[in-house]
C-alpha positions as CSV (number, residue, x, y, z in Angstrom):
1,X,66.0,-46.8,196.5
2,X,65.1,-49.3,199.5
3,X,61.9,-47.2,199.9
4,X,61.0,-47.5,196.0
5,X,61.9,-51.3,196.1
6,X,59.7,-51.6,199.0
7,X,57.1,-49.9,197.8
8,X,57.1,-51.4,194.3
9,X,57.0,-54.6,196.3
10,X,54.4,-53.9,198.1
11,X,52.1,-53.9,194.8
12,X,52.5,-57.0,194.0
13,X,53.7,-56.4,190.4
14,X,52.3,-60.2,189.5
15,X,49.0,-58.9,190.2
16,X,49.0,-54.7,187.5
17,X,47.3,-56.6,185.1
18,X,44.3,-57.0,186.8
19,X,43.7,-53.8,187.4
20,X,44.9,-52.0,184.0
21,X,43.7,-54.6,181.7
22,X,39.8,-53.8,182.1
23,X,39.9,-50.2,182.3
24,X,42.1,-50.4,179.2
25,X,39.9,-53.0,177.7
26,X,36.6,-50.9,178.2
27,X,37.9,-48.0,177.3
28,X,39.2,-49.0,173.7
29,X,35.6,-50.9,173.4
30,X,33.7,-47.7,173.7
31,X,35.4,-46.0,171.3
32,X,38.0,-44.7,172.7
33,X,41.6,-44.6,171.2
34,X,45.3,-44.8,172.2
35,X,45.2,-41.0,173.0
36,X,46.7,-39.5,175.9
37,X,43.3,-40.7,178.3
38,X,44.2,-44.0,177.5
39,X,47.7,-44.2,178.5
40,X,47.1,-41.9,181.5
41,X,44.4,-44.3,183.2
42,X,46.1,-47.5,182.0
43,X,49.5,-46.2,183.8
44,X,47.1,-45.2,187.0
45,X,45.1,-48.4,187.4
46,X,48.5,-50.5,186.9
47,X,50.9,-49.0,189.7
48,X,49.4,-45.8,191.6
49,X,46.3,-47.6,192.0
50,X,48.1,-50.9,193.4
51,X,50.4,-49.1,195.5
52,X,47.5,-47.4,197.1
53,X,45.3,-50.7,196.7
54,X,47.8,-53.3,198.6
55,X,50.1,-51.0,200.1
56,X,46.8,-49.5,202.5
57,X,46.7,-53.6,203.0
58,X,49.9,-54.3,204.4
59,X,50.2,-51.5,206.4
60,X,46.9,-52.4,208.5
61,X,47.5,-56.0,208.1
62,X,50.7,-56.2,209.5
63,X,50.0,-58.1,212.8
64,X,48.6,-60.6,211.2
65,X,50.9,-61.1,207.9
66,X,53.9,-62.0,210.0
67,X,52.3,-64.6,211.5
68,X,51.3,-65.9,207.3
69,X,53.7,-67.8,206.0
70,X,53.2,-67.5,202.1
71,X,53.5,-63.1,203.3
72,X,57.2,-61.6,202.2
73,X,57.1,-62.9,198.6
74,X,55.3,-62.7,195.8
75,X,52.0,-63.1,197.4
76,X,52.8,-59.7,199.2
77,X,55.6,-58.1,201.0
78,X,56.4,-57.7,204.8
79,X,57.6,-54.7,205.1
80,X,59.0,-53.6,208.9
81,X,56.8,-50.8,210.6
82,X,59.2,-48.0,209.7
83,X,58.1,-48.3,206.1
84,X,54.6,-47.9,206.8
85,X,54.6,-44.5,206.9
86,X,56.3,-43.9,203.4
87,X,54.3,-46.5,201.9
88,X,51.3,-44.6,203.1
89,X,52.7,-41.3,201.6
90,X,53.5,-43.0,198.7
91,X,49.8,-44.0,198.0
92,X,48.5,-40.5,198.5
93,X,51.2,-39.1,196.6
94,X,50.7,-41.1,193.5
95,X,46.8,-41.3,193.2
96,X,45.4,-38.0,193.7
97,X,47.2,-36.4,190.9
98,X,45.8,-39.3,188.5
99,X,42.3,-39.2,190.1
100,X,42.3,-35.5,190.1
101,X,43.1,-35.8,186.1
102,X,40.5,-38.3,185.6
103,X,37.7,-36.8,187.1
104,X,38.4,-33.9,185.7
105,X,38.5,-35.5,182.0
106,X,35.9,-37.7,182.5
107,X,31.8,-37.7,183.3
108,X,29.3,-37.9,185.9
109,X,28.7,-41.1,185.4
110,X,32.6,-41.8,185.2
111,X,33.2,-39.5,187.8
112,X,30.7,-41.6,190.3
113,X,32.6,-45.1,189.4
114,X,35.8,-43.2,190.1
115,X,35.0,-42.4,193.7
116,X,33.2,-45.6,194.2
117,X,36.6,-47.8,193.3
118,X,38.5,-45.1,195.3
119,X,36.1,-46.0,198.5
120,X,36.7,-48.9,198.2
121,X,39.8,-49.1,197.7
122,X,40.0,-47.9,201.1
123,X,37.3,-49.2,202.9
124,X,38.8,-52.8,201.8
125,X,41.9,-52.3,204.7
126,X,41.2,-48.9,207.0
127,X,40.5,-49.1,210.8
128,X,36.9,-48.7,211.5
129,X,35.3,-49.1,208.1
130,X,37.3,-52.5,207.6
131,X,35.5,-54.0,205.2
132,X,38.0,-56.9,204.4
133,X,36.8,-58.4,208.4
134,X,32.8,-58.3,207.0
135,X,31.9,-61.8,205.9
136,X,30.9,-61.2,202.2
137,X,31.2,-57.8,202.0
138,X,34.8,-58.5,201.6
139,X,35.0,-60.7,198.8
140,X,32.2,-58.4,197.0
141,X,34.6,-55.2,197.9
142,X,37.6,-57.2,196.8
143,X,35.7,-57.9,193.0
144,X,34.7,-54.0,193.2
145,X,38.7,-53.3,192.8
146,X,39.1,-55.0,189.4
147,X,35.5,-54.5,188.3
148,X,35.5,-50.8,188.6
149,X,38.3,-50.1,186.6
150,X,36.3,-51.5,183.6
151,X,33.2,-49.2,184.4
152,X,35.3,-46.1,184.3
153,X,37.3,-47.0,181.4
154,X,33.4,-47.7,179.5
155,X,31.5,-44.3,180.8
156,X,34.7,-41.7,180.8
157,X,33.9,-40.6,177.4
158,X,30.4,-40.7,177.3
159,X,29.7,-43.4,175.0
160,X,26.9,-46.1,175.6
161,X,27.3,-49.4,176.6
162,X,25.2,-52.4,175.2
163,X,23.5,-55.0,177.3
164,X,26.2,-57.5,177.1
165,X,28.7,-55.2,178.5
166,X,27.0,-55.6,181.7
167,X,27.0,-58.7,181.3
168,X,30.8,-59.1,181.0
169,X,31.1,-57.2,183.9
170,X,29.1,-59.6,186.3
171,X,31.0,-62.7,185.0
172,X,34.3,-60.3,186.1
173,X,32.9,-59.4,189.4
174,X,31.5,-62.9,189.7
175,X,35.4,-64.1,189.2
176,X,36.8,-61.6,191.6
177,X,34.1,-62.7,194.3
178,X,35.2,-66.6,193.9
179,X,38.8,-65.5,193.7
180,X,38.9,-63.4,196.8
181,X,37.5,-65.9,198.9
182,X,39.7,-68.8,197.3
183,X,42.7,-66.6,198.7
184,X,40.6,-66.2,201.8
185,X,40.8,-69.9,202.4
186,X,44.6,-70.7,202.6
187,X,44.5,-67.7,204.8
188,X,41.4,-69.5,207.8
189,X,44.6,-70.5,210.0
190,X,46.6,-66.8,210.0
191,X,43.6,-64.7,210.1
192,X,42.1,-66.7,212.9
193,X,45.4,-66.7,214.8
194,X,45.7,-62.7,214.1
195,X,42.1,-62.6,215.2
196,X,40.9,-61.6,211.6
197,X,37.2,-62.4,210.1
198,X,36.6,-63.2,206.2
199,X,34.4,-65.2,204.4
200,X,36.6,-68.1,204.9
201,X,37.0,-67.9,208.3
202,X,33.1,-67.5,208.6
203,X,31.7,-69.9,206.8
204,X,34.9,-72.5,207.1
205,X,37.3,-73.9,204.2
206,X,35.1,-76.0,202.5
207,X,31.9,-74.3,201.9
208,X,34.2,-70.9,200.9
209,X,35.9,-73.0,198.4
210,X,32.7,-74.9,197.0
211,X,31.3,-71.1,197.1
212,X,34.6,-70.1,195.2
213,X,33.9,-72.8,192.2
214,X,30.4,-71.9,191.9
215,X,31.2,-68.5,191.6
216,X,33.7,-69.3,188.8
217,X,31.0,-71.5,186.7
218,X,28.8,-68.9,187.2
219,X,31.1,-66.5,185.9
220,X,31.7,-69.1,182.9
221,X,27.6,-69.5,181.9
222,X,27.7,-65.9,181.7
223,X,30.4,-65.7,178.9
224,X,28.6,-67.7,177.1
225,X,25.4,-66.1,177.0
226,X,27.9,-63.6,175.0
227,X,27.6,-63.4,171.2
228,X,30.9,-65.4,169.8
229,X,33.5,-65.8,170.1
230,X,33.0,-65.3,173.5
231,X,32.7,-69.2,174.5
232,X,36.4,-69.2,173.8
233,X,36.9,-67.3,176.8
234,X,34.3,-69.4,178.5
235,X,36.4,-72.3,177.9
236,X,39.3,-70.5,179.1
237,X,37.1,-69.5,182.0
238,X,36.8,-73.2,183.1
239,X,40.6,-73.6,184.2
240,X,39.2,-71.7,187.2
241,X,36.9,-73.9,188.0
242,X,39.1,-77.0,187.6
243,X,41.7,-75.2,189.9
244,X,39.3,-75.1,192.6
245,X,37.3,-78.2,192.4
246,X,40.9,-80.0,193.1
247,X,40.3,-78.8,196.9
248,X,36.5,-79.7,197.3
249,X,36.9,-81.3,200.2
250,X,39.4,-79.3,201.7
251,X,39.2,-78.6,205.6
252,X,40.2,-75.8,208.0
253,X,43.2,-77.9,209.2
254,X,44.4,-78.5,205.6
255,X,43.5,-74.8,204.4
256,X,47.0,-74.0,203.7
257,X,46.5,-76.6,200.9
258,X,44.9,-73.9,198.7
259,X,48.0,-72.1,198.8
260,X,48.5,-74.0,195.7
261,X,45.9,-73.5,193.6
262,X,46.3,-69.9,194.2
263,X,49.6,-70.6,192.7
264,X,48.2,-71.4,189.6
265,X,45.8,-68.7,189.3
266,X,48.4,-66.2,189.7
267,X,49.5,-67.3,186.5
268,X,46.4,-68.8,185.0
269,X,44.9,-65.2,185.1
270,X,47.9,-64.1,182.5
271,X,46.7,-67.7,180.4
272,X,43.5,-65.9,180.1
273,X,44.2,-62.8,179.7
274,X,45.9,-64.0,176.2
275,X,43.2,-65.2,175.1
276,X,40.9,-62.7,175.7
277,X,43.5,-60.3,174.0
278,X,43.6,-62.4,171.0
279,X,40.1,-63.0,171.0
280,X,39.1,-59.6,171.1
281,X,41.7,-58.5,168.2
282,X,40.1,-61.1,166.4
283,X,36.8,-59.6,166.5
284,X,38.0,-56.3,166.6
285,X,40.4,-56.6,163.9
């Protein structure tokens, strides 16, 4: 039991939904139903897929998250080194059965966004590839996480997509790029101390969090070139970039500052994800 808590910790439960939502989202949008598919890569993309996703994280992050003081809560657990290995286990154990099931239900084109997210997912933390220490690579890996999940839930039964799809999907990669690096900025302290390189650390607290609200309004503009309702989620879409500007002028000696609007888009992100559920039954429906 003190192995499952840790690894469940680990997760970050607060964070599933961003993960399961798209690929559930897609899928149901390109015709699929709530058939056995369905429930089989919603289940994967909310906890085998975090597990690996974070868990990988924490593991190779370690040095540097005890010296974080928002680490051990629910911004991420520190877990002591002789949990590392089962959490490790853990994240093989629980994703290759799902991603041998989905590739082998799914397409080519499925098939290539599958191994794509699952690169990632590893690339992100691993020692050598390390592609959370690449100035934005990192935040543009990070978006690849949540964006993924959305491709793979839209190609793995072989239906077309439309135009505007795609462009969903760059507002949602656009809003995982700002959000990465927003998290990156309370972070320029630790990561420097731990001898760690981000996007925040890079190009310094400020610019990554101007870059961070630009990002967001970008993502905004593009849901509403949707077809409506979609400039309800815009609207929605604009609490991100209200969160943000609040630290415009933020500095690397105040960074920890933006611990609180990451706070708020922890739980903004569930605001949103309301109304894009209602929204969508609306149309839908």
């Amino acid at each position: 039991m003190r192995i499952l808590r840790g690894v469940i910790s680990a997760s970050r439960p607060v964070s599933w939904v961003n993960t399961a939502f798209p690929f559930g989202l897609a899928y149901l949008l390109s015709g699929g139903g709530l058939d056995w598919l369905f429930w089989v890569g919603v289940f994967f993309f909310l906890i085998p897929y975090n597990i690996a996703l974070y868990g990988i994280n924490d593991v190779f992050d370690y040095e540097s998250d005890i010296l974080n003081p928002r680490k051990g809560g629910i911004e991420g657990a520190v877990l002591p080194r002789e949990m590392h290995a089962p959490l490790l286990w853990a994240s093989v154990l629980t994703t290759v059965p799902f991603l041998i099931v989905l590739y082998a239900a799914g397409t080519w084109t499925s098939a290539v966004w599958l191994s794509v997210s699952a690169f990632a997912l590893v690339a992100y933390s691993a020692p050598y590839l390390r592609f959370k220490e690449r100035p934005v690579l990192d935040s543009a890996t990070s978006s690849a996480h949540f964006t993924t999940p959305a491709i793979i839930g839209a190609s793995i039964l072989g239906g077309g997509v439309n135009g505007y799809f795609w462009f969903a999907v760059g507002a949602f990669f656009l809003w995982g790029m700002a959000s990465h690096a927003l998290g990156a900025v309370q972070d320029v302290k630790a990561d420097r101390e731990g001898g760690l390189s981000s996007i925040a650390t890079a190009f310094g607290a400020r610019l990554t969090t101007r870059l961070a609200a630009s990002a967001y309004l970008g993502a905004t503009l593009l849901l509403f070139a949707l077809p409506s309702p979609a400039w309800i989620v815009g609207i929605a879409a604009l609490g991100y970039v209200a969160n943000t500007l609040r630290f415009w002028n933020i500095t690397d000696g105040t960074c920890e500052d933006v611990n609180r609007a990451w706070r708020v888009f922890l739980w903004l992100n569930y605001l949103v994800g309301a109304i894009v559920s209602i929204t969508l039954a609306w149309v839908l429906l």
